[in-house]
C-alpha positions as semicolon CSV with decimal commas, in nm:
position;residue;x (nm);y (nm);z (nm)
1;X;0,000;0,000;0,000
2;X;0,282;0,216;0,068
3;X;0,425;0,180;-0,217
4;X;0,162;0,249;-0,432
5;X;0,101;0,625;-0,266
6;X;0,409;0,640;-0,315
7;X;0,406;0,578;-0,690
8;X;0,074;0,786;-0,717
9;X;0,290;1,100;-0,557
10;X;0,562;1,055;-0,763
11;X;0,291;1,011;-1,090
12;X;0,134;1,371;-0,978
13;X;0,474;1,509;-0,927
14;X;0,591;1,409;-1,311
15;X;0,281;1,551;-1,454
16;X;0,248;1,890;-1,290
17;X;0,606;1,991;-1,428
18;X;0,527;1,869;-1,790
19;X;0,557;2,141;-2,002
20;X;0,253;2,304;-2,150
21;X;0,388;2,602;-2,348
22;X;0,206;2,633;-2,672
23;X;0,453;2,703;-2,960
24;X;0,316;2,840;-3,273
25;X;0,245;2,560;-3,444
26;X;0,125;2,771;-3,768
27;X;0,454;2,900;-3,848
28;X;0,603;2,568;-3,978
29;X;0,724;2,496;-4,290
30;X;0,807;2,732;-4,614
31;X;0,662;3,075;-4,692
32;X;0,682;3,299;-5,007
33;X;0,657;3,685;-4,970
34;X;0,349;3,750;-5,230
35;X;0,387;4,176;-5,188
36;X;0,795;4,189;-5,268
37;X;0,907;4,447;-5,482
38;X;0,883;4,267;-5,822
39;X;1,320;4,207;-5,819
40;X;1,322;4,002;-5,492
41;X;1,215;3,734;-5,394
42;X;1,167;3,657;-5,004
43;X;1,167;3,330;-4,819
44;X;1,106;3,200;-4,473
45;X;1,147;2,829;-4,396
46;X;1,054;2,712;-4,003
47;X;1,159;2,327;-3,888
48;X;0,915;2,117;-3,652
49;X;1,181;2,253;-3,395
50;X;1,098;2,585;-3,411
51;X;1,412;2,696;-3,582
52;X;1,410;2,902;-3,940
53;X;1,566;3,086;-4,187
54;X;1,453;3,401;-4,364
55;X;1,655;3,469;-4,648
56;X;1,597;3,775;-4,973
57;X;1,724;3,676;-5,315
58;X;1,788;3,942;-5,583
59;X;1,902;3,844;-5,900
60;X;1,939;3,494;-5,755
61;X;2,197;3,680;-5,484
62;X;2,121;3,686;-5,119
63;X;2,089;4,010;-5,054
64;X;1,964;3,903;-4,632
65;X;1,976;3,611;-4,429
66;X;1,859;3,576;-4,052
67;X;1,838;3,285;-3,852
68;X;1,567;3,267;-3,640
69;X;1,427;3,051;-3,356
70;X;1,145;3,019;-3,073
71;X;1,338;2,928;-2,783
72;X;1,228;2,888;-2,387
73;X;1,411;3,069;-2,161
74;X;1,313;3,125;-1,792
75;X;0,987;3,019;-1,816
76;X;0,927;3,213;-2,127
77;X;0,891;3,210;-2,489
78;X;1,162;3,486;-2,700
79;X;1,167;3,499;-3,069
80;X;1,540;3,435;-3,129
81;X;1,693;3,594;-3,437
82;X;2,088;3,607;-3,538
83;X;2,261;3,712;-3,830
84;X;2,198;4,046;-3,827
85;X;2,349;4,142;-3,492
86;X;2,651;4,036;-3,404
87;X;2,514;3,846;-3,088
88;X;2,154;3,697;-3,104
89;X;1,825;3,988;-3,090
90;X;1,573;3,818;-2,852
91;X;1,223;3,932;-2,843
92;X;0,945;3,869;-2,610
93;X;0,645;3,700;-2,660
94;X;0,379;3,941;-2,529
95;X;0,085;3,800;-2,661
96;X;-0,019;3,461;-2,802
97;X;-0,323;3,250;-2,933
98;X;-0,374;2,967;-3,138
99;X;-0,315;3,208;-3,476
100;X;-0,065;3,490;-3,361
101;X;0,148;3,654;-3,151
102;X;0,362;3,943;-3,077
103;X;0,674;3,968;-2,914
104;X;0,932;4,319;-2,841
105;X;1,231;4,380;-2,757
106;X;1,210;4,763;-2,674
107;X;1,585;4,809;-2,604
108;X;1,617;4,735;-3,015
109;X;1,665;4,998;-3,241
110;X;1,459;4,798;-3,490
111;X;1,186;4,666;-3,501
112;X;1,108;4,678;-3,135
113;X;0,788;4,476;-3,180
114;X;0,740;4,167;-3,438
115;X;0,420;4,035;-3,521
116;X;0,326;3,730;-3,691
117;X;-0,067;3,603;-3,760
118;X;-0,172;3,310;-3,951
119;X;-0,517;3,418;-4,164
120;X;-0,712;3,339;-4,457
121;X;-0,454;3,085;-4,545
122;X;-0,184;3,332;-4,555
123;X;0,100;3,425;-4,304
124;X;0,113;3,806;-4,224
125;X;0,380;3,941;-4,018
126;X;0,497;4,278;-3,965
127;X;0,800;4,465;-3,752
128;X;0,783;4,794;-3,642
129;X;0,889;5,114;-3,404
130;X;0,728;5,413;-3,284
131;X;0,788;5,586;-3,648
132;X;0,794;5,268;-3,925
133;X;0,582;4,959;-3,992
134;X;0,688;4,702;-4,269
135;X;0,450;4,429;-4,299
136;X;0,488;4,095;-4,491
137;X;0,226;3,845;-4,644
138;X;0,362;3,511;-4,738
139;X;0,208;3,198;-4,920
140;X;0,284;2,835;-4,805
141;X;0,485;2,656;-5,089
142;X;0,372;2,295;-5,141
């Protein structure tokens, strides 16, 4: 009898620290900017692990290339992106649901705040500060 309370404990224990954080499961897999200027061509690509590339081809050159990632830290979710910084930019997630979220990073210069919202089948994401907004619409490729 002991034994088995003591298993039942130990069963509670296990599942109380499983971890519930809902990642955004719409982000995954490839995107195609659809409102580019007509000479580029813009790409994001996100693994089941939460990890991507977003990369800007002119003239078949790579004109910009970020890596990005959702990682946990501290109990929270950050929007990880390096490439462009010498050391990693993390932003906060600030707000999440099953089709968005935002996240900031106000000591950035830019963008302080990055949004990204799955909708009528398309992925829309935008980055801004107090004076500029640039906002993205991407297509799933097959």
């Amino acid at each position: 009898m002991r034994n088995a309370l003591l298993l039942l404990l130990f069963a509670i224990l296990i599942s109380c620290q499983q971890d519930t954080t809902q990642y955004p499961n719409f982000l995954l897999g490839s995107w195609k900017r659809v409102n580019d200027s007509p000479e580029n061509h813009t790409y994001e690509h996100w693994e089941p692990d939460f990890t991507g590339i977003g990369y800007t081809l002119h003239s078949n050159d790579t004109v910009f290339k970020e890596h990005l990632a959702i990682i946990k830290k501290n109990g929270k979710l950050y929007l990880s992106i390096t490439g462009v910084n010498e050391s990693p930019t993390l932003f906060e997630f600030t707000q999440q649901n099953a089709s968005s979220f935002t996240c900031n990073n106000p000591e950035n210069a830019f963008p302080k705040i990055i949004h990204y919202e799955y909708k009528d089948n398309f992925l829309h994401a935008s980055i801004s500060n107090e004076q500029q907004t640039i906002n993205f619409k991407f297509e799933r490729l097959p």
